[in-house]
Structure formats: C-alpha cells, structure tokens
C-alpha positions in Angstrom: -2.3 -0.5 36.0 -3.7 1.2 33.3 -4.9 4.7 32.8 -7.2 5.9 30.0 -6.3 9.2 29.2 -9.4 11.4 27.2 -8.3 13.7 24.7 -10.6 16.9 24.6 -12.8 17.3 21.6 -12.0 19.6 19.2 -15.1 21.3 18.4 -15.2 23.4 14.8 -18.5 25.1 14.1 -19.5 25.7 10.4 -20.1 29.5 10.1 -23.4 30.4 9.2 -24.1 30.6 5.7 -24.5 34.1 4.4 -26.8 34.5 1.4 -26.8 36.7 -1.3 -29.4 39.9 -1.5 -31.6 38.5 -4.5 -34.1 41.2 -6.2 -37.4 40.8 -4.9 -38.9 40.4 -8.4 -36.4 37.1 -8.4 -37.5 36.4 -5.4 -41.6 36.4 -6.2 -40.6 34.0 -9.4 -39.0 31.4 -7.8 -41.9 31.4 -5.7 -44.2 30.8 -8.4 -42.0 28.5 -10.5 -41.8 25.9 -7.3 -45.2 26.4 -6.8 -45.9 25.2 -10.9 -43.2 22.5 -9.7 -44.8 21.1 -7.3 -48.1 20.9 -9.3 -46.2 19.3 -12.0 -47.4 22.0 -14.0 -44.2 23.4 -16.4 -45.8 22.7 -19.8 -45.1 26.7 -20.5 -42.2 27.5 -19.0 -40.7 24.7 -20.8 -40.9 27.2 -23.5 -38.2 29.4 -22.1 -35.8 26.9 -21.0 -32.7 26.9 -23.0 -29.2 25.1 -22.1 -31.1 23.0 -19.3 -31.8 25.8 -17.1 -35.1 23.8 -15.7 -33.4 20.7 -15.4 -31.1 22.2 -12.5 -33.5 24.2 -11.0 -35.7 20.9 -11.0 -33.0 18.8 -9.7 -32.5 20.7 -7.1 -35.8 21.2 -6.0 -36.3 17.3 -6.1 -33.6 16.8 -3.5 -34.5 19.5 -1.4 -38.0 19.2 -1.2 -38.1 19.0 2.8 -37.5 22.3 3.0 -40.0 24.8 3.4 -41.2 27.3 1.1 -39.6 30.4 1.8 -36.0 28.1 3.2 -36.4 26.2 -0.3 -37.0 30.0 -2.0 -33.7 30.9 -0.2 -31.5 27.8 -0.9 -32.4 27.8 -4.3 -31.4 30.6 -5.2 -28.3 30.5 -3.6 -27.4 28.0 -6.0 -29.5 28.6 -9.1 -30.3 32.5 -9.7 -28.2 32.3 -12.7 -30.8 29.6 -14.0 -34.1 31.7 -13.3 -32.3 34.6 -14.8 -31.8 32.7 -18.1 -35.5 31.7 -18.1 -36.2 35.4 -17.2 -34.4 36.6 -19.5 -35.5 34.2 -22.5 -39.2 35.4 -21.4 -38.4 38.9 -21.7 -37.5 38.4 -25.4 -39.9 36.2 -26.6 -43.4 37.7 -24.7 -42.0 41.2 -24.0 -42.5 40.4 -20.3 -40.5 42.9 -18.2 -39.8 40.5 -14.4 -39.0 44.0 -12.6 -42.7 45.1 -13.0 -44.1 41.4 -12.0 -44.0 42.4 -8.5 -47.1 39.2 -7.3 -47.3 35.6 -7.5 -51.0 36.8 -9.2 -48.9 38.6 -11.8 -47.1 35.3 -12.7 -49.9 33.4 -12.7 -52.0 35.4 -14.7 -49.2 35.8 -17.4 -48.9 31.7 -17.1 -52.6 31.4 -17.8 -52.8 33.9 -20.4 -50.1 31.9 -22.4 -51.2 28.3 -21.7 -54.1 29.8 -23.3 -52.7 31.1 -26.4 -50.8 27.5 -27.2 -52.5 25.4 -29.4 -52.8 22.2 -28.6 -52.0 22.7 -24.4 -52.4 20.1 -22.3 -54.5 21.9 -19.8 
C-alpha cells in the first residue's frame, strides 16, 4: 500500500584545517608555558601579562586539555599566537630577553628559574 522511499544522504566533509607556519622560537614557548600550566606554576610569567593575555591562553588550555602536547602546542596557537607574542614581547622589554635566541625548553626554564630567584618574596 505503502512505499517508503529513502532519500540519499548528503554527505559534506569539513576540509581539513590548515594551520599557520608559527616560528619555531614560538613554537618552543608555548611548549614551556603549558608545561608551567599544567604544574600550576605561572607566578613569573604573571609578570608579563598585560591586557589578559594569560587569561586566554589559560582558558583555552583548560578546555582543551585532552589534547596532547604537541596537538595542544598546535591548536593553541592557532588561536592564541597573538597572546604569547604580547607576553614575548613584554619580556623582551622588561628582562632584555631576545625569544629568537631561546631556541630549548632548557633555555626557558633556566631564564624562569633565574627570575623566580631574583623576586623577593616568591612563592617557590
């Protein structure tokens, strides 16, 4: 009596999502900073945040967490290099810190140690 006809789906497929060459000194940063993230360790480079720069980098990295590293490295940036740059760039004018020749994670660490230990009154 009755016949039940099945439209064919219409399959659309997102395009991949190309991502933007990012400097490899940006690159080793972001590295370090999500490292400091998820040690809950920003004390210092809450120093060089200015207009809320950390607070959407952080927000991000809160509700992508599930990512892995270098994916979360990737994504981020996609989204927030303008952030890290401001922080960059506020760290090159206070400390005199050039992030072209900060070509390690070691690099950034050592720098991060070096001024947590020059703040009086640091919490670690």
């Amino acid at each position: 009596m009755f016949k039940v006809v099945m439209p064919e789906a219409n399959r659309v497929t997102m395009p991949a999502e190309e991502y933007k060459e990012q400097p490899e000194y940006l690159v080793t940063f972001a590295n370090f900073y999500i490292s400091e993230f998820t040690r809950h360790d920003l004390e210092v480079m809450n120093l060089y945040d200015s207009n809320n720069n950390m607070m959407d980098i952080n927000h991000y990295l809160i509700d992508n967490l599930s990512f892995s590293r270098k994916a979360l490295i990737k994504h981020v940036l996609q989204n927030h290099d303008h952030n890290f740059m401001a922080i960059l760039d506020k760290i090159k004018q206070d400390s005199g810190v050039d992030p072209e020749t900060m070509a390690s994670y070691e690099d950034w660490q050592n720098w991060y140690e070096k001024r947590r230990s020059e703040i009086q009154g640091s919490l670690s």
